[in-house]
N, C-alpha and C positions, 0 to 999 in steps of 0.2 A: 769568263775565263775558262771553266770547266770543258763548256761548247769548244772553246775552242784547240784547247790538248787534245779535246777525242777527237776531231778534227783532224789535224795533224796526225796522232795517230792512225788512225783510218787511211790517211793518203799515204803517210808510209809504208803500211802494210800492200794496200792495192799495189805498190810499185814496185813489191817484193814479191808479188806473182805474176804468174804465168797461169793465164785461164786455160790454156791449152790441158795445160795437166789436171785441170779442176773440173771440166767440164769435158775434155777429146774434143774440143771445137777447132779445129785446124786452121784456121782463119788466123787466130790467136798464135801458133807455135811460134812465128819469126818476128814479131812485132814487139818491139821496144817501148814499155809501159809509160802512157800519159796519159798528166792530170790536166782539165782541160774544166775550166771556172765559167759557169753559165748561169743568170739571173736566175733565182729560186720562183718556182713556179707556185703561185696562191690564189683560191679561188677569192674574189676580190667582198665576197661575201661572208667568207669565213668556212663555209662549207667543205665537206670534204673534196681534194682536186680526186677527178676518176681519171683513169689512166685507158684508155684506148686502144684494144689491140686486134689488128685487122687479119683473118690468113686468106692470104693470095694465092691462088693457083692460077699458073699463066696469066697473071694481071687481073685476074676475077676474084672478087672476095665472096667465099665463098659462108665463111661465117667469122665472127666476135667476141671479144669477152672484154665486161667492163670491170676492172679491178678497183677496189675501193677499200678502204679501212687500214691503207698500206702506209699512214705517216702514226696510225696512234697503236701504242708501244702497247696499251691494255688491253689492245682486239684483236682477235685474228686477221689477216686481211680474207678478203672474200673474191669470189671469183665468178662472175655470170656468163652464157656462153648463151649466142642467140644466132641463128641465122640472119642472113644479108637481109631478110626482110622485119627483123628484129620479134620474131618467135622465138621464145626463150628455149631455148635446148638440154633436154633432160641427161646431161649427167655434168662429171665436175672431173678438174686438173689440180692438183695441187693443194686446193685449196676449198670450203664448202661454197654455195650458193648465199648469199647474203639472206637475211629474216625477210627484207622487203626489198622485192626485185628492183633490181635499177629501170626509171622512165627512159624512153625512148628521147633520146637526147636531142637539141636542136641542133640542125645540121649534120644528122647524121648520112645527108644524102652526100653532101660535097665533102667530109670526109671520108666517105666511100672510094668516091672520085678522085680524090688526092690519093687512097691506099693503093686502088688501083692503077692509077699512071705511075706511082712510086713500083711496083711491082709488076709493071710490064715486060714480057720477055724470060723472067724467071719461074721457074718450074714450081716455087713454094719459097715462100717469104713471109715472116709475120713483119705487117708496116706498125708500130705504134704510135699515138697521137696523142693529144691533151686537148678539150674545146674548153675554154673557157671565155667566160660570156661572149659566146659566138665568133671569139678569134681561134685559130687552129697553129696549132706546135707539134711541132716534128720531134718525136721521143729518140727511134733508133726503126731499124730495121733488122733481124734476124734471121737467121735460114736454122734455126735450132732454139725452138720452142723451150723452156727445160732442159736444155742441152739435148734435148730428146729423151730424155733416161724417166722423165715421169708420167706415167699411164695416163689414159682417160678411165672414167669410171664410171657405169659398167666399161668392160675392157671390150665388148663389142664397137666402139665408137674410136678405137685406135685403127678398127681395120676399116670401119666406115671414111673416118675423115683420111684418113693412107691412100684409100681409091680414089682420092682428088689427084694425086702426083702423079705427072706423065714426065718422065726423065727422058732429056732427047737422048736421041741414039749415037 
């Protein structure tokens, strides 16, 4: 019963914002807030589910971060950040590097593949995903990482991955 007032809760509030003004996501200003009910995603082993997220540059993904620790309320969540050939990437967004780096996931070839055809044609887009036991879920797609507002660290790596965006003319 408790689950389910904070529940309700929580839907009422999201439907009483507006992300435009939370984040400057412009996408968000005219858009008439909805709740939209989709089977809860679990890894069927009990594990933590990681969350998958792709950044595309003109349909190329160019690097990854796999988030995890983001359902249990006692851990921080964590954040791993790897290139397209899944070399772990020295620094962090938001969030630290997990104690024990995330394995090289199966399938992380044809989720590549999926980020990239989902993100053909646009200049910068993060695709997110979910694999679990080798099926693939479509999270969301983004053009505003953090809204943009939260650095990488070192703060060299904000001007590094920025030189991936070619804005057409």
């Amino acid at each position: 019963r408790g689950d389910l007032q904070e529940a309700k809760s929580k839907l009422a509030k999201a439907l009483q914002t507006n992300y435009y003004w939370t984040g400057c996501e412009t996408p968000y200003k005219y858009i008439e807030p909805k709740i939209f009910a989709e089977p809860r995603l679990v890894n069927k082993n009990g594990d933590d589910l990681y969350d998958y997220k792709f950044f595309c540059f003109d349909g190329e993904v160019k690097y990854l971060f796999i988030a995890k620790d983001r359902e249990n309320k006692n851990v921080e969540t964590k954040f791993d950040f790897f290139d397209e050939n899944f070399n772990h990437l020295p620094f962090t967004n938001g969030h630290p590097n997990a104690v024990n780096t995330p394995k090289k996931p199966e399938g992380l070839e044809a989720m590549i593949a999926l980020a990239e055809k989902l993100g053909e044609g646009i200049p910068h887009a993060r695709v997110d995903l979910y694999n679990i036991g080798g099926k693939i879920y479509f999270g969301e797609i983004t053009f505003f990482h953090w809204s943009g507002m939260k650095p990488f660290e070192p703060e060299e790596w904000d001007y590094k991955l920025g030189q991936w965006i070619t804005l057409p003319k």
